[in-house]
KEKOL-457031 format. One record per residue (C-alpha): x negated, y negated, z; residue number from 1. Coordinates in Angstrom, 2 decimals, m for minus. Example, Ala and Ser with C-alpha at 12.3 -4.5 7.8 and 13.67 -1.06 7.14 Angstrom:
REM KEKOL-457031
+---------+---------+---------+-----+
|       x |       y |       z | seq |
+---------+---------+---------+-----+
|  m12.30 |    4.50 |    7.80 |   1 |
|  m13.67 |    1.06 |    7.14 |   2 |
+---------+---------+---------+-----+
This chain:
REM KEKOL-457031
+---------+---------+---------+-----+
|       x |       y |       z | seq |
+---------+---------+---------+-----+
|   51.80 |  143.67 |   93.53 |   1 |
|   54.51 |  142.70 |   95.96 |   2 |
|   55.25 |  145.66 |   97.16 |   3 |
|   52.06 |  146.63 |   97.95 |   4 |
|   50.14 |  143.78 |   99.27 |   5 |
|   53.56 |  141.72 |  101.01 |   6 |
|   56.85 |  142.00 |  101.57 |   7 |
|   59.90 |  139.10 |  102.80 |   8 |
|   61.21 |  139.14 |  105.75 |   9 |
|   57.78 |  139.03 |  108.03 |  10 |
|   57.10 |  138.29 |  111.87 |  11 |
|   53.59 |  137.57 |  111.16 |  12 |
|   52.16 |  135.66 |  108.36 |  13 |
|   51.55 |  137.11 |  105.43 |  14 |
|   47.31 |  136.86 |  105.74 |  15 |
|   44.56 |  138.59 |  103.52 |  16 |
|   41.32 |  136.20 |  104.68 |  17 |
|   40.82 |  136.27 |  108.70 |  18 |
|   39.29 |  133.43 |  110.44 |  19 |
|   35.94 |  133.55 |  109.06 |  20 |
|   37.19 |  134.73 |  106.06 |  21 |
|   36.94 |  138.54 |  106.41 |  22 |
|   39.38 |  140.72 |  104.70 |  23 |
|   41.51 |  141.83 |  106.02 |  24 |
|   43.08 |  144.46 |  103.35 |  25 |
|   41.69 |  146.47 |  100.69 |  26 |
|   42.21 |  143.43 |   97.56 |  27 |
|   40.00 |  141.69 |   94.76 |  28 |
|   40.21 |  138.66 |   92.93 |  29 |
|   41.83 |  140.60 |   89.86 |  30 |
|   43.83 |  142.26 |   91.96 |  31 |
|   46.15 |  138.84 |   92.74 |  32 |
|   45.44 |  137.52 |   89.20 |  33 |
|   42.58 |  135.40 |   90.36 |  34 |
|   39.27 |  134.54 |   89.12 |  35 |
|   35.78 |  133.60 |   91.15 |  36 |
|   35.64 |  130.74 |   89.31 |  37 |
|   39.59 |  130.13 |   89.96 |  38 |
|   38.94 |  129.97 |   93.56 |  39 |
|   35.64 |  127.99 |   93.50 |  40 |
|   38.08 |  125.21 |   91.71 |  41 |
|   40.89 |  125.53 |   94.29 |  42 |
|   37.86 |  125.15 |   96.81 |  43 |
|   36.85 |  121.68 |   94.74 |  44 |
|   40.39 |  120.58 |   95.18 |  45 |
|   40.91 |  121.19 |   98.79 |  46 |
|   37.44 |  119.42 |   99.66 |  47 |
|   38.62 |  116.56 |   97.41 |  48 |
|   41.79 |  116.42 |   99.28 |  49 |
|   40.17 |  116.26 |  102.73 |  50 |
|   38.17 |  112.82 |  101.54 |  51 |
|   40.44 |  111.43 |   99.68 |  52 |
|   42.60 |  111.44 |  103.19 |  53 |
|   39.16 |  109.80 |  104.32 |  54 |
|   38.91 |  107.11 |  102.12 |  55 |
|   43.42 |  106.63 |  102.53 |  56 |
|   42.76 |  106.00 |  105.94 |  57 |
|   39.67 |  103.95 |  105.26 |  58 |
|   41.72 |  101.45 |  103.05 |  59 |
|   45.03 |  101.12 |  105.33 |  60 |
|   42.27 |  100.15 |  108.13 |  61 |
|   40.32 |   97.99 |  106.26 |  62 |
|   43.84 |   96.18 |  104.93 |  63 |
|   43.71 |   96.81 |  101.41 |  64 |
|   46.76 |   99.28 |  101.65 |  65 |
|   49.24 |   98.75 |  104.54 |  66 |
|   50.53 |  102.74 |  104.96 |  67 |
|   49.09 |  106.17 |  104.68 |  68 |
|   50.12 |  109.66 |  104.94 |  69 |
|   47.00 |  112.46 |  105.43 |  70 |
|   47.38 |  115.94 |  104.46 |  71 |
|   44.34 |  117.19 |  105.82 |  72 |
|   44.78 |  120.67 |  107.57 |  73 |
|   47.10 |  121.54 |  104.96 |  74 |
|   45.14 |  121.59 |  101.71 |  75 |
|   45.37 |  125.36 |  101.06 |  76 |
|   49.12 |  125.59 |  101.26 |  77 |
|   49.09 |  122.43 |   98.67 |  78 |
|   46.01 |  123.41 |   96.44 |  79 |
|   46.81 |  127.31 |   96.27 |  80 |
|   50.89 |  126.73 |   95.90 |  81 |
|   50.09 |  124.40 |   92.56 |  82 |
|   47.86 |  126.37 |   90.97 |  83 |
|   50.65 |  129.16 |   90.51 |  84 |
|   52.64 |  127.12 |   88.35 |  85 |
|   51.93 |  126.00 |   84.93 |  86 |
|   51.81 |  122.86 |   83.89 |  87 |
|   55.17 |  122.95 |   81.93 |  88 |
|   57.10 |  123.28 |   85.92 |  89 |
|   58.33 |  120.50 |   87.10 |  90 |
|   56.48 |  119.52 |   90.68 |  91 |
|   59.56 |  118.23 |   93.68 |  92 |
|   57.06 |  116.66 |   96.39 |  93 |
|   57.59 |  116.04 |   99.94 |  94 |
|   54.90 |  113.42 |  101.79 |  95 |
|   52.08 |  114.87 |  101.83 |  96 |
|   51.38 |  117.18 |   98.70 |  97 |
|   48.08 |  115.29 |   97.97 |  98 |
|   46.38 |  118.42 |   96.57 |  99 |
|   49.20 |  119.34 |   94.25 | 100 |
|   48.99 |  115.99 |   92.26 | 101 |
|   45.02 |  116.79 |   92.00 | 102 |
|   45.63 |  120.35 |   90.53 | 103 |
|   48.68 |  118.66 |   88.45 | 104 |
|   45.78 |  115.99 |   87.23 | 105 |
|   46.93 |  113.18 |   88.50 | 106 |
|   44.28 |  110.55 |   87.89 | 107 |
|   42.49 |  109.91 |   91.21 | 108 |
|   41.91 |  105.61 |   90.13 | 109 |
|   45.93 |  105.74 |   89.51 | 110 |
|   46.62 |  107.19 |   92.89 | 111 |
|   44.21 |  104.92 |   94.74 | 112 |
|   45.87 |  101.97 |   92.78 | 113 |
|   49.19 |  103.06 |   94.09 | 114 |
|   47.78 |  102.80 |   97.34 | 115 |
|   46.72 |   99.50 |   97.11 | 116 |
|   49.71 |   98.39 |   94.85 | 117 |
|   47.52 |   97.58 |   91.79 | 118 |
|   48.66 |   97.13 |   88.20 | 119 |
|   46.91 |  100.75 |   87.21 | 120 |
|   49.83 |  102.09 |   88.94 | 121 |
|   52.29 |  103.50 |   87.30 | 122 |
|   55.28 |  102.61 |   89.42 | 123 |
|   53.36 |   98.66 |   89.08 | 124 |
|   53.30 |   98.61 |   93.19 | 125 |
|   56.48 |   98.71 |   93.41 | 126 |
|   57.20 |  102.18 |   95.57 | 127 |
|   55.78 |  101.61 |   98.92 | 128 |
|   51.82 |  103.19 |   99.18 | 129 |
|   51.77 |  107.45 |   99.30 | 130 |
|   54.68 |  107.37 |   96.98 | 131 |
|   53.16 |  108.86 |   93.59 | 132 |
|   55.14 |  109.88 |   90.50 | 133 |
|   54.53 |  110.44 |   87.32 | 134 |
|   56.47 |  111.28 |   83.93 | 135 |
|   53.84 |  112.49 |   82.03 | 136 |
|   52.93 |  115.54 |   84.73 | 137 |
|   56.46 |  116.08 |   85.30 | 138 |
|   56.35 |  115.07 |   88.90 | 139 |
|   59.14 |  113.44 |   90.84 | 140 |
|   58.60 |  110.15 |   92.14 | 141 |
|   58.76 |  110.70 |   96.51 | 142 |
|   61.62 |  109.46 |   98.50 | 143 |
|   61.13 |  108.54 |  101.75 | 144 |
|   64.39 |  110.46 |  102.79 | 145 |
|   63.97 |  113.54 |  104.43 | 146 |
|   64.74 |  116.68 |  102.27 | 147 |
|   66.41 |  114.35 |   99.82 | 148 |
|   64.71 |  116.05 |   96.99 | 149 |
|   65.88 |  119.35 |   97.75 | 150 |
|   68.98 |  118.91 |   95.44 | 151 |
|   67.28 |  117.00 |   92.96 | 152 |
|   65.18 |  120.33 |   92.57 | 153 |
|   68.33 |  122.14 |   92.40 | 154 |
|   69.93 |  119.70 |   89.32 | 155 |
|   66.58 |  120.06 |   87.95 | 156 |
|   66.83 |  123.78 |   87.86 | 157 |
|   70.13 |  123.70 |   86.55 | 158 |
|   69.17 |  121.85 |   83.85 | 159 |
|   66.40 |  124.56 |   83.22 | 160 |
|   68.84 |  127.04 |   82.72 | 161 |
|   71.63 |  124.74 |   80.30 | 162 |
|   68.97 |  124.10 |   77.87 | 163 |
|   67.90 |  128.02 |   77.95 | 164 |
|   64.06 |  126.94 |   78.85 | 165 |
|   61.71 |  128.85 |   80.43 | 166 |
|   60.39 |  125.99 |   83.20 | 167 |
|   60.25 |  126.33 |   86.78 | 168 |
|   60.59 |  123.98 |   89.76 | 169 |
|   58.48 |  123.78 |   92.69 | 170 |
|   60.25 |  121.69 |   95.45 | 171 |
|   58.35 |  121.19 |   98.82 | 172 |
|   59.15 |  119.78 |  101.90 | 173 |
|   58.56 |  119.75 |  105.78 | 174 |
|   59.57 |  121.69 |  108.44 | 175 |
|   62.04 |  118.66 |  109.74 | 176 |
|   63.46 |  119.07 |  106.27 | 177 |
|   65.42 |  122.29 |  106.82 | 178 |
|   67.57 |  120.30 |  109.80 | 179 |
|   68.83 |  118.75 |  107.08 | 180 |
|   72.43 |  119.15 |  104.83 | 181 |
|   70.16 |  118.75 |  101.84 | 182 |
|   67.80 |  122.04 |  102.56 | 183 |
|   71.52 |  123.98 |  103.20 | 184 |
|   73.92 |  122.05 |  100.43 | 185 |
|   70.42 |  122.62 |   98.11 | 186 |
|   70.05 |  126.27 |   98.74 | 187 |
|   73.27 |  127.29 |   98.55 | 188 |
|   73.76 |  125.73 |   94.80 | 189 |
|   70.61 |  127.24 |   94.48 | 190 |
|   72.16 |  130.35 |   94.56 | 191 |
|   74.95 |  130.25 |   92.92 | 192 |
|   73.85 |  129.07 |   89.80 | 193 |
|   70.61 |  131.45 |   89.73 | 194 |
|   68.08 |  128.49 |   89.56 | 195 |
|   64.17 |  128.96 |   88.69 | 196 |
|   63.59 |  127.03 |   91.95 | 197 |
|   60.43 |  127.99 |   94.09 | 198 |
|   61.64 |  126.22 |   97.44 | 199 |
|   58.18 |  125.81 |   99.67 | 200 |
|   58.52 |  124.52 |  103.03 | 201 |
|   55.49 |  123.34 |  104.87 | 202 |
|   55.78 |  124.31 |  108.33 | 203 |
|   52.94 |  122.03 |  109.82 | 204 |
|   54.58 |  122.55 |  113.51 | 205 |
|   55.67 |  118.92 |  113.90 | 206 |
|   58.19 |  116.86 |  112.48 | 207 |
|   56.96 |  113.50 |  113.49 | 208 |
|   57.18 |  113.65 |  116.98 | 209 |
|   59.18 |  116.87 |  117.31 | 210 |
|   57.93 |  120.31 |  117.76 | 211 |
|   58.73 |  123.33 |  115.64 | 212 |
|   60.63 |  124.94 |  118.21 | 213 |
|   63.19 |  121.93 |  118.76 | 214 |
|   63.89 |  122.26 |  114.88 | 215 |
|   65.66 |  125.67 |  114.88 | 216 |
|   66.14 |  128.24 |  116.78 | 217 |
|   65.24 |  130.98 |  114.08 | 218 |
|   61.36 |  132.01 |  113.60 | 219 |
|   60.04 |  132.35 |  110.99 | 220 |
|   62.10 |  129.31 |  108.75 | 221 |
|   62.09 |  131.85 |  105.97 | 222 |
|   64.16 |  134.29 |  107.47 | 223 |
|   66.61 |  131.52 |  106.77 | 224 |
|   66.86 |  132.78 |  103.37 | 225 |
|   68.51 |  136.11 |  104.27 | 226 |
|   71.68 |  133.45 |  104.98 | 227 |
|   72.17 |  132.71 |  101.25 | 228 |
|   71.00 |  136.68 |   99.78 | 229 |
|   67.38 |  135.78 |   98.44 | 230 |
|   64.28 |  136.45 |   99.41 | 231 |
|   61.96 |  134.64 |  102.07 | 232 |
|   58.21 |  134.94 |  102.70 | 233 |
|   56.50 |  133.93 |  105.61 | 234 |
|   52.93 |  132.93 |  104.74 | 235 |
|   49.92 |  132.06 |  106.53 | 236 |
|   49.34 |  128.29 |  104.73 | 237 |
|   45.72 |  128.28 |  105.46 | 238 |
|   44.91 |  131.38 |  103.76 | 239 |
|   44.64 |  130.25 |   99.91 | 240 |
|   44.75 |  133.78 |   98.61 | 241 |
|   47.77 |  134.68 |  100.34 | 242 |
|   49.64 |  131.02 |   99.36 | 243 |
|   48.47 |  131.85 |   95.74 | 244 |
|   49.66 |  135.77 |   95.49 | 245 |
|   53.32 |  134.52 |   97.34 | 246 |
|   53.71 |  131.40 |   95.47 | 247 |
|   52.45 |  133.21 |   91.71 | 248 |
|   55.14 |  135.66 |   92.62 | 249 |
|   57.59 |  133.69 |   93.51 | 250 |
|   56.99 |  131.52 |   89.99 | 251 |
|   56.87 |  134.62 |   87.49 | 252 |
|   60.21 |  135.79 |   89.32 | 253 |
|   62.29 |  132.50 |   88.76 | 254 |
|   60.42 |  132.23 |   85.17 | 255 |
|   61.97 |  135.84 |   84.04 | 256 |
|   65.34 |  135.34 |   85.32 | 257 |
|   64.73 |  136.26 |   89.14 | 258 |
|   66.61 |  133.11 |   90.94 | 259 |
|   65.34 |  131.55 |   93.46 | 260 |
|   62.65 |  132.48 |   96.28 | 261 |
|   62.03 |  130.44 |   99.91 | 262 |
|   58.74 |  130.44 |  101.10 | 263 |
|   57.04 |  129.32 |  104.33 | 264 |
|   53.77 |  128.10 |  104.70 | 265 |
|   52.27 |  128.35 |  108.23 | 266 |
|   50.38 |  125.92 |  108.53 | 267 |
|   48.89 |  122.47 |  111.02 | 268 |
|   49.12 |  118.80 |  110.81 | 269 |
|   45.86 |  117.80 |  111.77 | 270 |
|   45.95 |  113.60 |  111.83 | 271 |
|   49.05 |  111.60 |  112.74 | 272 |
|   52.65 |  112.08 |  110.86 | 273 |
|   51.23 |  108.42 |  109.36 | 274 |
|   49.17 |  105.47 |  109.53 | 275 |
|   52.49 |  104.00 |  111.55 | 276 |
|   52.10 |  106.86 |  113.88 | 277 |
|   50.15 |  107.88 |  117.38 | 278 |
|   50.30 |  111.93 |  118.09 | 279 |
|   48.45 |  111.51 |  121.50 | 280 |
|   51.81 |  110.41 |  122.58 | 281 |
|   53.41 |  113.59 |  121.90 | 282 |
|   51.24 |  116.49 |  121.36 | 283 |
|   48.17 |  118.04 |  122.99 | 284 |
|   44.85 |  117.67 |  121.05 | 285 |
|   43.47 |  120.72 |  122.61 | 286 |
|   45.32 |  122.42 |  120.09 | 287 |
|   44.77 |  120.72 |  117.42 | 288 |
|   41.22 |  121.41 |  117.94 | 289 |
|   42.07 |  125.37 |  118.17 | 290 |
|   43.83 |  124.61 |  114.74 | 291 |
|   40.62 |  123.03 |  113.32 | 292 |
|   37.85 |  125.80 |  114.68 | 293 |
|   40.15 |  129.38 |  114.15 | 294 |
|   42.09 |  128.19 |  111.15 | 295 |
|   40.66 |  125.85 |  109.10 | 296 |
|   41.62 |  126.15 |  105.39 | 297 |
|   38.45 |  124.85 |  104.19 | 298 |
|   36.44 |  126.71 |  106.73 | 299 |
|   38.26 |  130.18 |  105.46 | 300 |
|   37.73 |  129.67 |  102.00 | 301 |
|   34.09 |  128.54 |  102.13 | 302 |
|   32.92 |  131.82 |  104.18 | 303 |
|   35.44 |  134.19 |  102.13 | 304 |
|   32.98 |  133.25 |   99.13 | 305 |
|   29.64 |  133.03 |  101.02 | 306 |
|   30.80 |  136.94 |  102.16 | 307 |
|   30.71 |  137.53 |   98.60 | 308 |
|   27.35 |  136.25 |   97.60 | 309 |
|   29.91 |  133.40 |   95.41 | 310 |
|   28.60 |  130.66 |   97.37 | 311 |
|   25.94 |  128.98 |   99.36 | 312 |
|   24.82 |  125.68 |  101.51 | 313 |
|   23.03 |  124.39 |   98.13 | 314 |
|   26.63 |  124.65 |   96.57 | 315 |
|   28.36 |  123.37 |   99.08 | 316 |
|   25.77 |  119.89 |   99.58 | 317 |
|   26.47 |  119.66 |   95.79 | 318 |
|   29.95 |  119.54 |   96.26 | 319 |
|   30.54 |  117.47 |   98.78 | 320 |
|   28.60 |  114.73 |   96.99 | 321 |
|   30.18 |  115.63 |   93.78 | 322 |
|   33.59 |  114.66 |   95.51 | 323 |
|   31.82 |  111.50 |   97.08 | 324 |
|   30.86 |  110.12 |   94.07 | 325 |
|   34.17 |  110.94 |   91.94 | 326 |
|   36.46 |  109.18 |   95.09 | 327 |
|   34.13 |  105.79 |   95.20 | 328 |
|   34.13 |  105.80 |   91.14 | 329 |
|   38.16 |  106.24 |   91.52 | 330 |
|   38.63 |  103.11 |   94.20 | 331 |
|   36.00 |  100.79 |   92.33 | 332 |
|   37.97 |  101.53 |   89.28 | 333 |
|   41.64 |  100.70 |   91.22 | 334 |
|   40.43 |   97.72 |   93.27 | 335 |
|   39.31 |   95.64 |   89.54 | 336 |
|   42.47 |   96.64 |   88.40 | 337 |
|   45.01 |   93.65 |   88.51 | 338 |
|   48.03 |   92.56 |   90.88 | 339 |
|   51.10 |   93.67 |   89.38 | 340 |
|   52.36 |   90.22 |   88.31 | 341 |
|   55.87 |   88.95 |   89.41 | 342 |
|   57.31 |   89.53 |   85.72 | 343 |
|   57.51 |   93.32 |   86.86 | 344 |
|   60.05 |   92.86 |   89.35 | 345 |
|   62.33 |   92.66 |   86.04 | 346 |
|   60.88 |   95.68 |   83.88 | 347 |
|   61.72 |   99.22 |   83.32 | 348 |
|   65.13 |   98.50 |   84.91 | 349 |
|   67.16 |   99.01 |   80.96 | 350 |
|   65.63 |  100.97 |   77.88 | 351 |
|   65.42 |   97.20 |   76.63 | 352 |
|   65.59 |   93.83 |   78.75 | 353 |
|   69.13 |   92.39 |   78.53 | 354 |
|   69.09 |   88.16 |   77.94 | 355 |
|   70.78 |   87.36 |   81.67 | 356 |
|   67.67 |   89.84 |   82.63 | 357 |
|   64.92 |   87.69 |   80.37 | 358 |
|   66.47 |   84.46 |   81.73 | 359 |
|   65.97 |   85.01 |   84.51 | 360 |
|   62.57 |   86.35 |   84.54 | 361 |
|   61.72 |   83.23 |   82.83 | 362 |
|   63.26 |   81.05 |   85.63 | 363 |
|   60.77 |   83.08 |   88.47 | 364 |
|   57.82 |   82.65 |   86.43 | 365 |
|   58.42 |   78.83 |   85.73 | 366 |
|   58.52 |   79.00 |   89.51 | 367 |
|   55.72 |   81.18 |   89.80 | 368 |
|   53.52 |   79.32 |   87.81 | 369 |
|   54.37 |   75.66 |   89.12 | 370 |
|   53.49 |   77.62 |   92.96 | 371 |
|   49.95 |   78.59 |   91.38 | 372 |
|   49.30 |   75.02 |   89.80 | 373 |
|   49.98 |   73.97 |   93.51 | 374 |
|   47.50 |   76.71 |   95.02 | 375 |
|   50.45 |   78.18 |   96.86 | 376 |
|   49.80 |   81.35 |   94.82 | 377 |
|   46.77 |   83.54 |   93.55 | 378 |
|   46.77 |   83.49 |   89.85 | 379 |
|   46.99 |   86.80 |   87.76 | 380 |
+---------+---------+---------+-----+
């Protein structure tokens, strides 16, 4: 399939869905190992990644989280990029990979509680909010670090390959990431030991405040790959078909053997870098708008199926609400959830609670507890 529908090494993105999602190559569904009902859930995702961003921001404003980091504009190169790996592959996240914990099946409640730094949690509030991990989906708690996790995806992989398994790692991170030792030192080990590492950089043009262009010097990032002898795809993050046929590639490649693979989505930022952040100081939102009206991932996907005769406006109302009513279920269902209480400050730290540890948990919540009987603290 590679060789016939993309190849590495690319000054234009690798696209197969224009603007108003028109093909733009001779392709079908089967042909990239897709289903219609494959993409109609990828669609689901994306749309539930856009509100959930909503309903983030909603929360920081109305003071029930303090920090938020949106993802909208980027949904395809998340939703599309997870869905090529199985769910034995471990997941590497960057900041904003909200739509690859929904495909993963992380529970929405849990990652609303996080947020909000409720007991439902499973870090128990204590990883600042848009920090999600989680064992059980084999997904790497974020550090707030930039490219940090690069390496860590590398060990991983190693790991992979002294235990003979047949896993794969997905690491992602920004385009600020590859100014980084990490992205190089990662890489390089990367080669050397022949990792199953799928290394997916999310070009959204800014990192924070700076621009693409101040990052590097060599366009497109993945042509940064040639440097350590693998391959690099440059890939038009908005198109979900062409961040699925890349990505699915990349995965069965590093599955059989193949090493590692560097692709880079192409994609827009479309809110600030956070809820601590103001782009009006530092970009123009003329083209953000240009971003939102030719490019739109949602936009491309939705009239790619209605071309088909897959979907329709009925479909689409049903949807929307659909995705309404599962996000206010998910926050109702965080906000009853408890306040972490101050006896987690001491747990998971040792496989078992040593006694200096116990004693002096005890000593805080004798504290704690003569603080509520004074009304100096809420009670639990």
């Amino acid at each position: 399939m590679r060789t016939q529908m993309f190849q590495p090494f690319t000054y234009e993105p690798i696209r197969f869905i224009g603007p108003d999602g028109e093909p733009l190559m001779d392709f079908s569904l089967e042909d990239l190992g897709l289903t219609v009902e494959d993409l109609k859930q990828m669609y689901y995702y994306m749309v539930l990644t856009r509100r959930f961003d909503d309903k983030g921001l909603i929360l920081t404003r109305s003071g029930k989280a303090l920090f938020y980091v949106e993802a909208k504009g980027q949904e395809a190169a998340q939703v599309a990029s997870a869905w090529a790996f199985d769910k034995e592959d471990w997941i590497i996240p960057a900041h904003r990979e909200h739509g690859v914990y929904m495909v993963r099946g992380y529970p929405l409640e849990e990652m609303f509680a996080q947020l909000m730094g409720r007991a439902l949690d499973p870090n128990k509030g204590r990883q600042m909010p848009a920090h999600w991990g989680k064992r059980e989906l084999k997904i790497l708690t974020i550090s707030s670090p930039v490219g940090n996790q690069i390496p860590q995806a590398v060990g991983i992989g190693m790991a992979i390959n002294y235990r003979k398994t047949k896993e794969v790692v997905g690491v992602y991170f920004g385009d600020g990431a590859v100014s980084q030792g990490d992205f190089h030192v990662g890489l390089n080990f990367a080669v050397v030991f022949n990792t199953p590492v799928v290394f997916m950089c999310q070009n959204n043009h800014w990192a924070i405040s700076v621009p693409r262009y101040k990052q590097t010097a060599e366009l497109p990032i993945a042509h940064r790959a040639k440097g350590y002898g693998i391959e690099g795809f440059y890939v038009d993050g908005n198109d979900p078909l062409a961040v699925y046929a890349v990505t699915k590639y990349a995965v069965e490649k590093a599955r059989s053997g193949g090493g590692p693979t560097l692709i880079e989505f192409l994609t827009y930022r479309y809110g600030a870098h956070s809820t601590a952040d103001d782009p009006k100081r530092y970009r123009n939102e003329e083209e953000v708008e240009v971003w939102k009206k030719v490019w739109d991932p949602l936009k491309r996907t939705r009239l790619f199926m209605e071309r088909n005769g897959w979907w329709n406006e009925m479909a689409e109302e049903l949807l929307w609400k659909r995705v309404e009513e599962e996000l206010n279920r998910a926050i109702e269902i965080a906000e009853k959830s408890p306040i972490p209480g101050p006896e987690t400050t001491f747990e998971d730290v040792f496989s078992y609670m040593p006694d200096f540890l116990k004693d002096e948990m005890e000593e805080l919540l004798e504290e704690w507890r003569e603080r509520e009987r004074l009304g100096l603290v809420k009670k639990h």
